[in-house]
N, C-alpha and C positions, 0 to 999 in steps of 0.2 A: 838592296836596301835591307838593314837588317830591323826586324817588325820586335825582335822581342826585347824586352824592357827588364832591363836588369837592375831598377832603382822599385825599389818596392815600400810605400807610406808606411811610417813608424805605429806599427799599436799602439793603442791609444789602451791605457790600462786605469782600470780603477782608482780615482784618489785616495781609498785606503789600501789596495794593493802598493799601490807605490808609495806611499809614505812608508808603509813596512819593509819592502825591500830598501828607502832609503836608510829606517831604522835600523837594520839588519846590517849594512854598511858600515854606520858609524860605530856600532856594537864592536866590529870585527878591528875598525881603523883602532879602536878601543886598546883592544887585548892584542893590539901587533904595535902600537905607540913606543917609542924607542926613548922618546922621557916622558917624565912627567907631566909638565905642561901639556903634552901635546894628548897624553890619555885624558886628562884631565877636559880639554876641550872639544874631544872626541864623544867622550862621558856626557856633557852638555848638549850637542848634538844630538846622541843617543835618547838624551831623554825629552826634548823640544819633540821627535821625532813620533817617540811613544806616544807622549800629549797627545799629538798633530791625527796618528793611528787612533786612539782611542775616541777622541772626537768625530771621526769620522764615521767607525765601527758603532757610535749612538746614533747621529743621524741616519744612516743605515738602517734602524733599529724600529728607528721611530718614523718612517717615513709610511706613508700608505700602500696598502695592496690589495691589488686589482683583481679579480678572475674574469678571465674572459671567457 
């Protein structure tokens, strides 16, 4: 019987870490868009994305802390 576990639970990453690396994404789908439109809607993404980052990097901010 084989004991070792080859499936290993997805990290679980910051919601301002990943909304930046989704930003980061659509930046790049961005400046690789083959027309217009589709930069254009990449662009919008990009910047929902930033928002999305930026709001979260203030809750962040403003959140309490503890010393233990």
């Amino acid at each position: 019987m084989d004991t070792h576990n080859t499936i290993r639970p997805r990290r679980k990453f910051h919601p301002a870490a990943y909304a930046m690396h989704r930003q980061m994404q659509a930046v790049r789908r961005t400046m690789a868009a083959a027309t217009v439109e589709e930069s254009q809607t990449a662009a919008r993404w990009a910047q929902a994305w930033y928002q999305l980052v930026q709001r979260k990097l203030d809750q962040i901010q403003h959140t309490p802390r503890y010393l233990h």
